[in-house]
Structures are given as structure tokens and as C-alpha cells.
C-alpha positions in Angstrom: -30.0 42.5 23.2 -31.3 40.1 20.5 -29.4 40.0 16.8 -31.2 40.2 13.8 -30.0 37.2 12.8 -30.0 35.1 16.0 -32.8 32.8 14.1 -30.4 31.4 11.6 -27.7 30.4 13.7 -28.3 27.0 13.9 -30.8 24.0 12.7 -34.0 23.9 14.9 -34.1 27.8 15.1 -37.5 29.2 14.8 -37.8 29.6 11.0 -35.6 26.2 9.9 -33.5 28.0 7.3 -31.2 25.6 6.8 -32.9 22.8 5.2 -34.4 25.2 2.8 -30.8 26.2 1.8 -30.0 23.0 1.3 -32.7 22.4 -0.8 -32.6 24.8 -2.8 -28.8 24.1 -3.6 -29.0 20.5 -3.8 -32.1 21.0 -6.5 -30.4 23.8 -8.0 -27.1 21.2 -8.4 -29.5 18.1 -9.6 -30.6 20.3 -12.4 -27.4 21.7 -13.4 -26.6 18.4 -13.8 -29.0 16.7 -15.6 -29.4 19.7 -18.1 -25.7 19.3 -18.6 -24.1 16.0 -17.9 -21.3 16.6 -19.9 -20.3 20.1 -18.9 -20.4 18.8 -15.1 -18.3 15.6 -15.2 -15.7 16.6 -18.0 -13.5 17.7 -15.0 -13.9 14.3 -13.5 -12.8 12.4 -16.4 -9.6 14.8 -17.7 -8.9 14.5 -14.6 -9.0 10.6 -13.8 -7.2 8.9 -16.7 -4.2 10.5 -16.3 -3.9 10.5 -12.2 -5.1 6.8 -12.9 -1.9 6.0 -15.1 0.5 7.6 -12.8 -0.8 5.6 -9.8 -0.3 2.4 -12.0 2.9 3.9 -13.0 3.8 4.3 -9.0 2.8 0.6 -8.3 4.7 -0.9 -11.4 7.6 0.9 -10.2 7.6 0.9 -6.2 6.6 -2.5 -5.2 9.8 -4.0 -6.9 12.1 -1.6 -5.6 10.7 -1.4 -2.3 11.0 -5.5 -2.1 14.7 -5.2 -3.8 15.6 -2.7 -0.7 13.5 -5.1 2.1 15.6 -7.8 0.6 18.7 -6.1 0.7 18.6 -5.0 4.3 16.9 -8.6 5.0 19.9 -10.1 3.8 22.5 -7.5 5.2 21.0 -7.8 9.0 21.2 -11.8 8.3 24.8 -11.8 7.3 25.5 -9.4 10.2 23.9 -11.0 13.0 25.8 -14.5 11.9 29.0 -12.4 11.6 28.2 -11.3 15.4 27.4 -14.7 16.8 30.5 -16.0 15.4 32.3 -13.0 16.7 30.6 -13.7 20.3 31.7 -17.6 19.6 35.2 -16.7 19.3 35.2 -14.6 21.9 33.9 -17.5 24.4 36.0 -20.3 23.6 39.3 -17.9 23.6 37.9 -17.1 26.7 37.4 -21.1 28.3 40.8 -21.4 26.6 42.3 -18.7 28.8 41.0 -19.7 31.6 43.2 -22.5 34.1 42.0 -26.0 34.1 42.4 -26.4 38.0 39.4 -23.8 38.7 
């Protein structure tokens, strides 16, 4: 059984719908906007100085703290792998100490 509609399923169909829909909207758009620039990109603008600042803000804020931490844990895995070789250090000369000279 054949739908009504099985022609404007899908680009290539027999009638080619679809670019005429996109057409029309993308002529319809093009002349909302240039009749009205400022109505159409007064969103944009409220909208990017303000998400601008706080990115800015971000940065400014989380590139120095994120270093400070990297440093800190730089520094505390440094000072605890030294502690660990000299623990491993200890542990092998006690160990040649303990152990007879006539082996």
C-alpha cells in the first residue's frame, strides 16, 4: 500500500521537497535579518560580554591554582620517592651488615 506522503521522505524523491524547504527558510531567515539586524543579533551580544568575562575570570583564576596544586604534588612525590630510596638504602646496607663476612 503506498502513503500519501511516501514522496517527501527523503532528498531525491519524486517532487525534491526538501530543497524548496530549505529555501524558503534560509530566504525567509536572510530577510529577517537584514530587515532587522539589530533585533536578530541583540541575543548574541547580551549574551557574549558577560560569558566572555567569566571565561577570562576562569583562566585568571584556574591556571595559577592548577600550577600551585601540579607543584605541590610535584614536590610532594619528589620528597617521597627520595624518602623511599633512602628507606630502601638503609635497608640494604643493614642488610650486607647483617650478613657473615665468610659467605
Amino acid at each position: 500500500m503506498n502513503n500519501v506522503w511516501s514522496w517527501a521522505k527523503w532528498p531525491g524523491s519524486q517532487l525534491h521537497i526538501w530543497p524548496s524547504i530549505a529555501a524558503v527558510v534560509l530566504s525567509a531567515t536572510a530577510i529577517i535579518m537584514l530587515a532587522w539586524p539589530a533585533a536578530t543579533t541583540w541575543w548574541f551580544w547580551d549574551s557574549f560580554w558577560p560569558n566572555l568575562a567569566a571565561t577570562i575570570m576562569g583562566v585568571l583564576l584556574a591556571v595559577p591554582i592548577g600550577l600551585w596544586f601540579y607543584y605541590r604534588e610535584s614536590t610532594d612525590s619528589r620528597l617521597a620517592e627520595e624518602k623511599h630510596r633512602k628507606d630502601l638504602v638503609s635497608i640494604l646496607v643493614e642488610t650486607f651488615e647483617r650478613t657473615p663476612s665468610n659467605c
